[in-house]
VOGU-3710 file (C-alpha; in Angstrom, 3 decimals, decimal comma):
1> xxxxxxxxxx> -3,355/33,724/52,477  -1,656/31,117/50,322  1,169/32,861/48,245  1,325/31,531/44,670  3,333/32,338/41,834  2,331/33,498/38,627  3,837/30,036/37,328  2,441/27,723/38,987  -1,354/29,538/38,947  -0,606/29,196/35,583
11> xxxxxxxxxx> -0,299/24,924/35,578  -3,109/25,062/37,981  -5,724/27,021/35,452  -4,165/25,004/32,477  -5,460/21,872/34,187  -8,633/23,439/35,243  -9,289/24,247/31,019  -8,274/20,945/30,082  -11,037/18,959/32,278  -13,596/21,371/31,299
21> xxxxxxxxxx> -12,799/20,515/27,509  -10,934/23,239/26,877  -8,950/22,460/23,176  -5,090/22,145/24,843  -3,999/24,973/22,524  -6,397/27,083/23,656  -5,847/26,185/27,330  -1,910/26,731/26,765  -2,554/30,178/25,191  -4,853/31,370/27,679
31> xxxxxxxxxx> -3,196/30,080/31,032  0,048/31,530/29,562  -1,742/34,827/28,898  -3,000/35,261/32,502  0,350/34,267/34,067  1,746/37,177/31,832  -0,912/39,536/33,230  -0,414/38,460/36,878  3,699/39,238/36,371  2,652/42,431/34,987
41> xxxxxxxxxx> 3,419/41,934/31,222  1,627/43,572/28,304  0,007/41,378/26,262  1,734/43,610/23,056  4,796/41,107/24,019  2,839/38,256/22,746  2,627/38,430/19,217  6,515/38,699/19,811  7,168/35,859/21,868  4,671/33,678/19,542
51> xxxxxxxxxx> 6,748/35,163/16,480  9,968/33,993/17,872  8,928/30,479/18,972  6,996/29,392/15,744  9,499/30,641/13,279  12,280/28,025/13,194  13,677/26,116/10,000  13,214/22,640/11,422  9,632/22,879/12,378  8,897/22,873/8,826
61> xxxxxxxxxx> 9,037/19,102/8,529  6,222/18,813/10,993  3,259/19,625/8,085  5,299/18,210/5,037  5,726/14,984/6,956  2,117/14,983/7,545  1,863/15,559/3,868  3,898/12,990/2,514  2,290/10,085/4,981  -1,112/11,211/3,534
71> xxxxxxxxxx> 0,127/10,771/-0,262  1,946/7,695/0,751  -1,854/6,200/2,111  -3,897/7,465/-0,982  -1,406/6,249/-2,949  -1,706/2,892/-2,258  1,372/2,527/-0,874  0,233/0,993/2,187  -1,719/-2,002/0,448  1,327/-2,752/-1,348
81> xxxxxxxxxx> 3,448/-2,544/1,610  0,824/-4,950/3,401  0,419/-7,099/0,437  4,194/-7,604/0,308  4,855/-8,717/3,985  1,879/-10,586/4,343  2,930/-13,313/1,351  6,450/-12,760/2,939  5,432/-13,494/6,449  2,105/-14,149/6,355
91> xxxxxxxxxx> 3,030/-18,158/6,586  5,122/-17,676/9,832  3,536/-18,667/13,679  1,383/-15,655/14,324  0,401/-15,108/10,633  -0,794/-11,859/10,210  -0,134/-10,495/13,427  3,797/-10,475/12,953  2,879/-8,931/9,383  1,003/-6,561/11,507
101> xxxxxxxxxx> 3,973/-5,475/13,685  6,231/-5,412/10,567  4,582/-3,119/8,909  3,274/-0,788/11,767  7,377/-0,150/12,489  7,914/0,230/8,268  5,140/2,750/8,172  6,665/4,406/11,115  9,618/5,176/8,651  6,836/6,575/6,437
111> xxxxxxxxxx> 4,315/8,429/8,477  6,261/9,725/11,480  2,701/10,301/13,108  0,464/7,571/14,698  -3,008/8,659/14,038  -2,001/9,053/10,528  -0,623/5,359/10,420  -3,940/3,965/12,532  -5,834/5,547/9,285  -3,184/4,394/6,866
121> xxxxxxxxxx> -2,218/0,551/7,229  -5,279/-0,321/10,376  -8,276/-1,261/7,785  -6,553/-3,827/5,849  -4,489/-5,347/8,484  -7,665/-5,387/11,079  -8,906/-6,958/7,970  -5,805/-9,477/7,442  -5,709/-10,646/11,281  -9,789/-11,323/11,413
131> xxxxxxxxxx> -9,162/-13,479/8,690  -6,278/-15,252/10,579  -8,830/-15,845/13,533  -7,627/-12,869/15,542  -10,577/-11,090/17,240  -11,185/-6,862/15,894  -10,291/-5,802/18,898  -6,643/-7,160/19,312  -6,364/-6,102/16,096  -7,464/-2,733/16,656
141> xxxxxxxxxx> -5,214/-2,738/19,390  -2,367/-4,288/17,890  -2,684/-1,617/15,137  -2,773/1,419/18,101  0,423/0,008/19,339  2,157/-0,150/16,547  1,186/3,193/14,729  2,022/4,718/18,136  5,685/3,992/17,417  5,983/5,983/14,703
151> xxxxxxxxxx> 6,505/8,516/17,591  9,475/6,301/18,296  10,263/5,227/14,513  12,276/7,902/12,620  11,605/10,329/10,640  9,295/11,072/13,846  7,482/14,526/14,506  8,218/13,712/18,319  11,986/14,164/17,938  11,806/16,731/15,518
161> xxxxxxxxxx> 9,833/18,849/18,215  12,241/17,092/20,801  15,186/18,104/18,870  13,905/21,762/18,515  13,397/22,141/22,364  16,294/20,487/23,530  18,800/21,920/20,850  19,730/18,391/20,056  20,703/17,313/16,721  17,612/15,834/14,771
171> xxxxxxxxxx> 19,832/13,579/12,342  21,325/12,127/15,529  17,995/11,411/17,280  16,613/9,562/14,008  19,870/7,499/14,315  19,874/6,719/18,115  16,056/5,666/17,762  15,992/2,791/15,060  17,694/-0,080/17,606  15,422/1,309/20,174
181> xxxxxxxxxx> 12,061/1,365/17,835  13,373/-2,431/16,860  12,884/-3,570/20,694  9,810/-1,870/20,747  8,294/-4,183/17,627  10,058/-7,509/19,704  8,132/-6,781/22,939  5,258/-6,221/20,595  5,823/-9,406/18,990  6,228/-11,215/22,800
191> xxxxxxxxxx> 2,029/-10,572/23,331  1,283/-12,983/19,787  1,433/-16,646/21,703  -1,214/-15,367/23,954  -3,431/-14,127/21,765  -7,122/-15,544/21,631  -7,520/-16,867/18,182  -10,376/-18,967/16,779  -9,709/-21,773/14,302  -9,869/-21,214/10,626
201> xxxxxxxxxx> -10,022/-17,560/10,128  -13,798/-16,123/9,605  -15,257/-17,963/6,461  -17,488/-14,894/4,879  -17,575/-12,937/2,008  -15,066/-10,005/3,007  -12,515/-12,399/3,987  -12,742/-14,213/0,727  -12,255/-10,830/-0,713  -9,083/-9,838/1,300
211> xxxxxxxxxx> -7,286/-13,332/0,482  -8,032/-12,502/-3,287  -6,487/-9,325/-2,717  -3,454/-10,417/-0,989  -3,092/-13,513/-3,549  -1,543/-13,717/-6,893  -3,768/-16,678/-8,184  -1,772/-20,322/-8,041  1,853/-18,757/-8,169  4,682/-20,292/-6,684
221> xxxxxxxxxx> 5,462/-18,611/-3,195  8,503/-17,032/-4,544  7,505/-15,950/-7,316  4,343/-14,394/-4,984  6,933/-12,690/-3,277  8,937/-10,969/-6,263  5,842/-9,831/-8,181  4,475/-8,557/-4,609  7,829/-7,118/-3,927  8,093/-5,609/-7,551
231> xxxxxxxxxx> 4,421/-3,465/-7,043  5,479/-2,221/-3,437  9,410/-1,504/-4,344  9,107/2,500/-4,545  7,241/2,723/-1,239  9,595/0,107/0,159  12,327/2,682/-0,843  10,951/5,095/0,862  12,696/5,248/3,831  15,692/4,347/2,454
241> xxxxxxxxxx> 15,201/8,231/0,706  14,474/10,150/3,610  16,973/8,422/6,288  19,316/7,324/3,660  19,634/11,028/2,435  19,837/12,464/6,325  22,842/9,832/7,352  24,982/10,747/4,070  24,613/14,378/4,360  22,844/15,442/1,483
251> xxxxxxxxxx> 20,087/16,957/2,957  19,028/18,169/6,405  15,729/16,473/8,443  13,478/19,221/6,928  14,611/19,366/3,804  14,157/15,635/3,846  10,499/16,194/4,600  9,920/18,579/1,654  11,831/15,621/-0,372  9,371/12,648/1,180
261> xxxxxxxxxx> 6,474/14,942/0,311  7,548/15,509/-3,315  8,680/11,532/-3,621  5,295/10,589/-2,656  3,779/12,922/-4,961  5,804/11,310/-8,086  4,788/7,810/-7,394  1,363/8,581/-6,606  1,215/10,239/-10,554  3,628/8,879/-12,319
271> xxxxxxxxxx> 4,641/5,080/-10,653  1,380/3,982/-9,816  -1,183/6,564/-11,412  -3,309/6,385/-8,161  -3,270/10,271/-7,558  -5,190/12,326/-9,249  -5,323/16,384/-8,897  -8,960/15,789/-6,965  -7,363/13,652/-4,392  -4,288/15,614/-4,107
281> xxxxxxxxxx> -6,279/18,529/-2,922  -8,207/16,657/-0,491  -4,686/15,255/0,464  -3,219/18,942/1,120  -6,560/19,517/2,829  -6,138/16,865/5,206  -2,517/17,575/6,049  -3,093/21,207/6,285  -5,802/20,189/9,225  -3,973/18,164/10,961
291> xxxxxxxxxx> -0,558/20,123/10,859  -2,110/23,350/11,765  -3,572/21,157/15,175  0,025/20,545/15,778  1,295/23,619/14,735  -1,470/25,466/17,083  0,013/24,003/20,094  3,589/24,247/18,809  2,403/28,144/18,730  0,515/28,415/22,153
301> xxxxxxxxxx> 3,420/26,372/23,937  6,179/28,555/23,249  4,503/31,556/25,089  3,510/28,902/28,088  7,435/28,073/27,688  8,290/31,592/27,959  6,171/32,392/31,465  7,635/28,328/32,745  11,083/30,171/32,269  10,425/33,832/33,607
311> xxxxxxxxxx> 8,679/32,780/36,932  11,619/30,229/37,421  9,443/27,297/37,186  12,143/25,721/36,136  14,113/26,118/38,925  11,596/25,229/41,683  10,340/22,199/40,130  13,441/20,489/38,760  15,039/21,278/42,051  11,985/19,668/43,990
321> xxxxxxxxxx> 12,916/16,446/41,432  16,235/16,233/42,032  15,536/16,455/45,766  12,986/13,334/45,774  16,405/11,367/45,136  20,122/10,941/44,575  19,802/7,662/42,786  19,908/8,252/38,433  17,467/5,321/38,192  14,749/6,755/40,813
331> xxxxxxxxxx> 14,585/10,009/39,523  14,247/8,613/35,693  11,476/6,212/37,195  9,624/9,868/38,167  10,091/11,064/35,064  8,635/8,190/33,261  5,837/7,918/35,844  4,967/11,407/35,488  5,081/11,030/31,445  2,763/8,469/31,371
341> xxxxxxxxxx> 0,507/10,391/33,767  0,609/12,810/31,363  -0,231/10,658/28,234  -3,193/9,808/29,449  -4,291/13,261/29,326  -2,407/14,981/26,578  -1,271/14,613/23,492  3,053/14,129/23,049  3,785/17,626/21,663  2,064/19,106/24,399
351> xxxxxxxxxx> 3,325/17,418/26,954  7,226/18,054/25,229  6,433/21,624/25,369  5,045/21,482/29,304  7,648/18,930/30,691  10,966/19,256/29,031  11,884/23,137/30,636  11,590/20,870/33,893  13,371/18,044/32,690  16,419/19,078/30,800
361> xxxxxxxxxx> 18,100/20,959/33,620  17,517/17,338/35,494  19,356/15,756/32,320  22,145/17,864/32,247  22,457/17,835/36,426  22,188/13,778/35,948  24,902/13,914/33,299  22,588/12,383/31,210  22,818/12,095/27,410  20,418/14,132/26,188
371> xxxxxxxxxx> 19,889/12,147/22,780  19,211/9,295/24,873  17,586/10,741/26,721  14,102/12,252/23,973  14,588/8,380/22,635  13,424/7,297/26,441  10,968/10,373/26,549  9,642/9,707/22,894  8,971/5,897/23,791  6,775/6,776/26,947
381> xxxxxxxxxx> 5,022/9,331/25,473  4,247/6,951/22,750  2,087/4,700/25,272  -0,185/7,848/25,602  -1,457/7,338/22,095  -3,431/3,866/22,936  -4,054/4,619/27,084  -7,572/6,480/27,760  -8,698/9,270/27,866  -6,739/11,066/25,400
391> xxxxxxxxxx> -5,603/7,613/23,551  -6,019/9,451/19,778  -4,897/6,399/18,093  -7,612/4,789/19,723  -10,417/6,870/18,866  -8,756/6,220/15,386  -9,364/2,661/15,698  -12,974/2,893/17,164  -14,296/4,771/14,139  -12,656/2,263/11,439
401> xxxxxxxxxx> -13,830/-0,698/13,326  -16,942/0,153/14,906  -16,005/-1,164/18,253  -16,091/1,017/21,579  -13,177/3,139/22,664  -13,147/0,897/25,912  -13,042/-2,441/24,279  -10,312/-1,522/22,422  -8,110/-0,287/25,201  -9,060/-3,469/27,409
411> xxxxxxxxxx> -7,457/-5,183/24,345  -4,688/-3,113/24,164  -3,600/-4,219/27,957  -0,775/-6,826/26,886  1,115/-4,140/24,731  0,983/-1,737/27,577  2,758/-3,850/29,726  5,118/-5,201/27,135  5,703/-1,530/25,790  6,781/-1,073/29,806
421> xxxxxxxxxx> 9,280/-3,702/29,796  10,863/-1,998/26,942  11,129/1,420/28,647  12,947/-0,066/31,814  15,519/-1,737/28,866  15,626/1,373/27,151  16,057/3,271/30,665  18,649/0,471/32,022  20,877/0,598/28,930  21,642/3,791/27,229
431> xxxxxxxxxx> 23,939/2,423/24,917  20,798/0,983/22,895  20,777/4,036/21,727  24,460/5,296/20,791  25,648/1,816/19,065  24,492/3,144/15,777  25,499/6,789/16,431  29,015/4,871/16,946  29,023/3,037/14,167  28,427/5,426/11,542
441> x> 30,676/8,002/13,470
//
């Protein structure tokens, strides 16, 4: 009879739960439960072990990021934002495509989550590039791509969780990832010439309505651009706040969350009167939702962690990676191939919490630098956000634009392979990501 361990029946029934529709927190708590029973644990130790992994200072900016995206978007601070670079940019080859990459990466700096962006800036720049002649579903895709940087883009909750497991430091990561995140928006910008557009735009009502909204009457272009710049200044500040704040030393990645939040709140009352107490408790609604999904698995995962580390998972499966090659480039390759495996099936957070117990002990073995290291991780993961099945930022996109999950991802086929050329430059030159950490050293 086939001998297997407690750890690895564990990956097998985790599998099992998640393609029988299992919700992955659920699947994490209850493979990780039986594993514990098979070793001969009590299940008393769980509260205990669940405790101890949820209760850590820095996973606090995981739901007041969330929050202070959300206030940012009811705000208004995205239209403004939009409104700005589009009478900026708008004019340049590629129109409001390049205005959509722009501000996908700025709202990265915002958000720090993609679905949360898709929701934010996707309606009125799927708007902007239909008028421009770009078809809904590039758009829709273009938008997916972009708002799945904000994975990439700091403040991101990817590196904060990254920066949690790997006992990095999170100031660093937001650092090493900006350069990185930039070459990300380039390749981006590479798929624009081939783009199908018609000629002229689309001549109806509701783009009539968007270029009024975008326009400020017969204006001079530069004056266009101050008065735009002038209503969209405080959200244009914004991440000079939360990174600006991080780099200097005056407060810490979470605390800069709880700062973001409360910024966010102030301009939404006082700078632009948008938010009223109604909508700020749907806001906090909202958040609380979606950080409790991430906070859920963030929960669930440390106990999986904990049975990945008793049974020596670890060991036998890092070992088995390191044994498939001697050569630094093949074995990242794996790793990559195996993360985007994964992203097509789970969401990033889960898969950090699955992958990195393997992984690490293959960083440090490589002599890898670890910061580099979640920048290259964060960046594949990213592409699970628009592939199928899992693709959230997609589904995002399908119910704002009506279209079908599956016409948007056909669409979303040139980023995918331009977001691959930038993981093999991100992978084939780790000093991307340390020229900035060097500079403000």
């Amino acid at each position: 009879m086939l001998d297997i361990s407690a750890g690895t029946q564990m990956l097998i029934l985790f599998a099992f739960l998640l393609l029988i529709r299992v919700p992955v927190a659920f699947s994490l708590g209850v493979s990780a439960m039986y594993a514990m029973w098979q070793m001969g644990f009590g299940l008393d130790l769980v509260g205990d072990l669940i405790s101890s992994g949820i209760t850590k200072f820095s996973l606090l900016a995981i739901p007041f990021f969330i929050l202070a995206g959300m206030l940012m978007g009811t705000a208004g601070l995205a239209d403004r934002m939009v409104r700005f670079f589009r009478i900026l940019i708008g004019s340049l080859p590629g129109g409001m495509g390049v205005v959509g990459v722009v501000v996908s990466l700025f709202w990265g700096a915002v958000s720090g989550s993609g679905p949360a962006s898709v929701a934010a800036i996707g309606p009125m720049i799927m708007r902007g590039m239909v008028d421009d002649g770009y078809s809904r579903a590039y758009a829709a895709a273009l938008v997916c791509t972009g708002a799945a940087l904000s994975i990439v883009i700091p403040p991101s909750i990817g590196l904060v969780v990254y920066g949690v497991i790997a006992e990095v430091s999170i100031g660093s990561l937001f650092i090493a990832a900006i350069l990185p995140g930039i070459i990300m928006g380039v390749m981006m910008l590479a798929t624009l010439p081939f783009a199908r557009r018609h000629a002229g735009g689309a001549p109806d009502a509701l783009a009539e309505k968007h270029r009024a909204e975008v326009s400020y009457g017969d204006a001079p272009w530069a004056k266009q651009v101050w008065l735009s710049f002038k209503d969209a200044f405080w959200g244009l500040l914004t991440p000079v706040v939360i990174l600006g704040g991080i780099y200097v030393g005056i407060f810490t990645p979470t605390e800069a969350a709880i700062i973001a939040a409360v910024y966010a709140m102030a301009l939404g009352f006082f700078v632009y009167r948008t938010l009223t107490l109604t909508s700020l408790v749907e806001v906090v609604k909202e958040s609380a939702r979606a950080s409790s999904v991430v906070l859920m698995v963030v929960t669930f995962a440390s106990l999986f962690g904990w049975v990945v580390t008793v049974d020596d998972v670890v060991g036998k499966y890092s070992e088995a990676l390191l044994s498939f090659s001697h050569a630094p480039f093949l074995v990242l390759m794996v790793i990559a191939l195996v993360l985007l495996i994964a992203g097509m099936f789970m969401d990033a957070i889960t898969i950090m919490f699955i992958c990195l117990p393997v992984f690490l002990p293959v960083v440090h073995e490589m002599g890898w630098d670890p910061v580099w290291f979640g920048i290259f991780l964060s960046i594949t993961l990213a592409i699970g956000l628009f592939t199928p099945p899992v693709g959230i930022n997609l589904f995002v996109a399908a119910n704002i634009t009506g279209l079908t999950l599956e016409r948007i991802a056909g669409s979303a086929l040139p980023f995918l392979i331009t977001s691959l050329i930038g993981i093999a430059v991100v992978g084939a030159w780790p000093e991307l990501t340390g020229y900035l950490l060097t500079w403000m050293q």
